[in-house]
ChimeraX commands (.cxc) that place a marker at each C-alpha (Angstrom):
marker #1 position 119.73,114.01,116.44 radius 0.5
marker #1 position 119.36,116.94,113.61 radius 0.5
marker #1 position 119.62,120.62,115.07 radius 0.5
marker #1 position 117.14,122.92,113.21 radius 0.5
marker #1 position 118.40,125.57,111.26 radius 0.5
marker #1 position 116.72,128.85,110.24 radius 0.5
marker #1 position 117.96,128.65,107.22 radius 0.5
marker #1 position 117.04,126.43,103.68 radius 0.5
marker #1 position 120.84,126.34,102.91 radius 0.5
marker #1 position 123.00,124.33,104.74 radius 0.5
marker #1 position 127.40,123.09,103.83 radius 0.5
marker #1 position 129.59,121.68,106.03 radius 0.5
marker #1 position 132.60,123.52,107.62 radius 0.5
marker #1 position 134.61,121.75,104.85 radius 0.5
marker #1 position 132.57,122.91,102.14 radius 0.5
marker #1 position 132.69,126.41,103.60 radius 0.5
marker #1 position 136.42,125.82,103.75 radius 0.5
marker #1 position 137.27,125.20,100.19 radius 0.5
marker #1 position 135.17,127.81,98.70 radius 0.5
marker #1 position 133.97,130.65,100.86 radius 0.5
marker #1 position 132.58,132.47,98.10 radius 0.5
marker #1 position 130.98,129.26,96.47 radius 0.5
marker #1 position 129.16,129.24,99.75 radius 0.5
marker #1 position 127.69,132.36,99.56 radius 0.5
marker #1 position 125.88,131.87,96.07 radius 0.5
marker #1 position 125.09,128.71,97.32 radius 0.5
marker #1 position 122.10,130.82,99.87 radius 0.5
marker #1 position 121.41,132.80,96.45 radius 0.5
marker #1 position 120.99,136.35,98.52 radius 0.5
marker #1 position 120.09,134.43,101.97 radius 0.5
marker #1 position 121.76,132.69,104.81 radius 0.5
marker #1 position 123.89,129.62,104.86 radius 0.5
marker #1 position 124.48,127.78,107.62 radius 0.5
marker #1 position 127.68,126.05,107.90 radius 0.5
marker #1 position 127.50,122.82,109.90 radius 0.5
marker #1 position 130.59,121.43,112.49 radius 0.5
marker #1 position 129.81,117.84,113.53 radius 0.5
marker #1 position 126.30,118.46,111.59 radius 0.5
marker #1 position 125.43,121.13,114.13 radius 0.5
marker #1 position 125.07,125.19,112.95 radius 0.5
marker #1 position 128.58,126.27,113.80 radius 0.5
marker #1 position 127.57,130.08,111.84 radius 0.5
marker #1 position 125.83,131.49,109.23 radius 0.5
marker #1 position 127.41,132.78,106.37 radius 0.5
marker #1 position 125.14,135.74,104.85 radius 0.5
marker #1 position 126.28,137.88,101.84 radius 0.5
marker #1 position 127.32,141.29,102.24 radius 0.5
marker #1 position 124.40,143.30,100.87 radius 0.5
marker #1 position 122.00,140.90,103.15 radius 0.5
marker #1 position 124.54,141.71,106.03 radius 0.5
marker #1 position 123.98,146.12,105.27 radius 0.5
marker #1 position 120.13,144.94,105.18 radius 0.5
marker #1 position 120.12,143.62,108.68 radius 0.5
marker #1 position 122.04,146.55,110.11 radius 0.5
marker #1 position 119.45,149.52,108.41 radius 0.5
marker #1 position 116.81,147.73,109.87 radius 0.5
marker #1 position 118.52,147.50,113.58 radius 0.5
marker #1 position 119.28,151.37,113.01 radius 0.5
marker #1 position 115.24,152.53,112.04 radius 0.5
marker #1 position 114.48,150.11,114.91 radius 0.5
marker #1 position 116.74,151.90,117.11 radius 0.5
marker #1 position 115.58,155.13,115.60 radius 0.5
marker #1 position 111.71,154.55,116.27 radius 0.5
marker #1 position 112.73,153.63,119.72 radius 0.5
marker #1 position 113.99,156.73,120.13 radius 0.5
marker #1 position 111.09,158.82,118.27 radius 0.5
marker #1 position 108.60,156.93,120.30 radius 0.5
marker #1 position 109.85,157.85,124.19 radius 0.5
marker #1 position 109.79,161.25,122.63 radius 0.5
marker #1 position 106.48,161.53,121.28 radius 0.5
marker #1 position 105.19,162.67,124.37 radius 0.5
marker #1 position 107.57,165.59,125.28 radius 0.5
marker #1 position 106.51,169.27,125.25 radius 0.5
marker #1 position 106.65,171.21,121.80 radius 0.5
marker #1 position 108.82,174.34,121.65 radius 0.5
marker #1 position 107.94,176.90,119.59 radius 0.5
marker #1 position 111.12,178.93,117.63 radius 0.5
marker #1 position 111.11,180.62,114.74 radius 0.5
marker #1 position 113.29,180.37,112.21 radius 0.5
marker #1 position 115.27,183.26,112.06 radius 0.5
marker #1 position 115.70,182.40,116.30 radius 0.5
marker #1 position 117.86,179.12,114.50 radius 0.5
marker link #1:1,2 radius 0.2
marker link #1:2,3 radius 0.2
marker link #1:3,4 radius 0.2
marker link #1:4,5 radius 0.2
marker link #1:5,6 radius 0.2
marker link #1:6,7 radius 0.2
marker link #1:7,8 radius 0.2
marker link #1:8,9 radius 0.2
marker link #1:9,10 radius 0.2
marker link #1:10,11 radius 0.2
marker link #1:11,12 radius 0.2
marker link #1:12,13 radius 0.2
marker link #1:13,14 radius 0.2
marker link #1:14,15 radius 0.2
marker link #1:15,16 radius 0.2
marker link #1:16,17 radius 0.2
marker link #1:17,18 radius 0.2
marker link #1:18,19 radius 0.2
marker link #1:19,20 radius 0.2
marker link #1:20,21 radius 0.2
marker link #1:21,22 radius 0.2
marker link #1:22,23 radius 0.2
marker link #1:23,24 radius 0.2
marker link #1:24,25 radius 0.2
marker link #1:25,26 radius 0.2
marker link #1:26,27 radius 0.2
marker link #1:27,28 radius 0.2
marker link #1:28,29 radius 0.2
marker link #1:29,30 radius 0.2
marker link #1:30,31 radius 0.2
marker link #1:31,32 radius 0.2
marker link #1:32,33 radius 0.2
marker link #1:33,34 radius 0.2
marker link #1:34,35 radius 0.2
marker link #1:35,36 radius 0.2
marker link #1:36,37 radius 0.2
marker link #1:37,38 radius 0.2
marker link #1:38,39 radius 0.2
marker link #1:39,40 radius 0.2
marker link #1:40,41 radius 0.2
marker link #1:41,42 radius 0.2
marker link #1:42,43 radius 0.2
marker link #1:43,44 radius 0.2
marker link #1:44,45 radius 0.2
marker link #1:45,46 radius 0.2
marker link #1:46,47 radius 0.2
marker link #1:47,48 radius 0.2
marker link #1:48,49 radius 0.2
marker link #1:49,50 radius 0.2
marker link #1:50,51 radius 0.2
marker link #1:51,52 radius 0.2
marker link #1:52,53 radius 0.2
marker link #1:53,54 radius 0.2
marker link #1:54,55 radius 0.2
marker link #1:55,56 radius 0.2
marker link #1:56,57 radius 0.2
marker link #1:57,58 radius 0.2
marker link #1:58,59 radius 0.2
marker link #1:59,60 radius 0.2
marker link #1:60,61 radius 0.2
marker link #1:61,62 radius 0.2
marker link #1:62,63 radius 0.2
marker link #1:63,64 radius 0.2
marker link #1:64,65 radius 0.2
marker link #1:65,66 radius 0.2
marker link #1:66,67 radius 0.2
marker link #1:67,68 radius 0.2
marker link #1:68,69 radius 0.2
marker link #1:69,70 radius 0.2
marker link #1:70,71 radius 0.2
marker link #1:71,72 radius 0.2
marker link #1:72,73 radius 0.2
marker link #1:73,74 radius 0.2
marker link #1:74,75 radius 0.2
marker link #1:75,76 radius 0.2
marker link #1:76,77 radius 0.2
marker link #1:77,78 radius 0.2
marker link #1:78,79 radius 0.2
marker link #1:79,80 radius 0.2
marker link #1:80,81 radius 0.2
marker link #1:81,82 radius 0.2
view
């Protein structure tokens, strides 16, 4: 029975094995999954695809934060008060 994968790009653990790096230009800039026993064991993303993901977790993170304080009081200060 196939597992789906969310990913176009698929090599098996031995593939992944002999080559790492053949792997990764294998996904050209996305996701490969490597496949144990024809099941997604991991994915194997490249490292600029890997900084992408985190940026977007941190302004996620950071609009979280900006939005539960949208509604808090204003204080007024001027600058030389800094």
């Amino acid at each position: 029975m196939p597992h789906p994968t969310k990913v176009e790009t698929c090599v098996t653990i031995s593939e992944f094995k002999k080559n790492p790096s053949a792997t990764v230009a294998r996904g050209d800039g996305f996701p490969v999954a490597v496949l144990n026993r024809n099941k997604p064991d991991f994915y194997c993303i490249p490292a600029a695809a890997w900084e992408k993901i985190l940026e977007l977790i941190e302004d996620v993170e950071l609009n979280i934060t900006a939005d539960s304080r949208q509604n808090q009081a204003v204080i007024g200060l001027e600058l030389d008060d800094l």
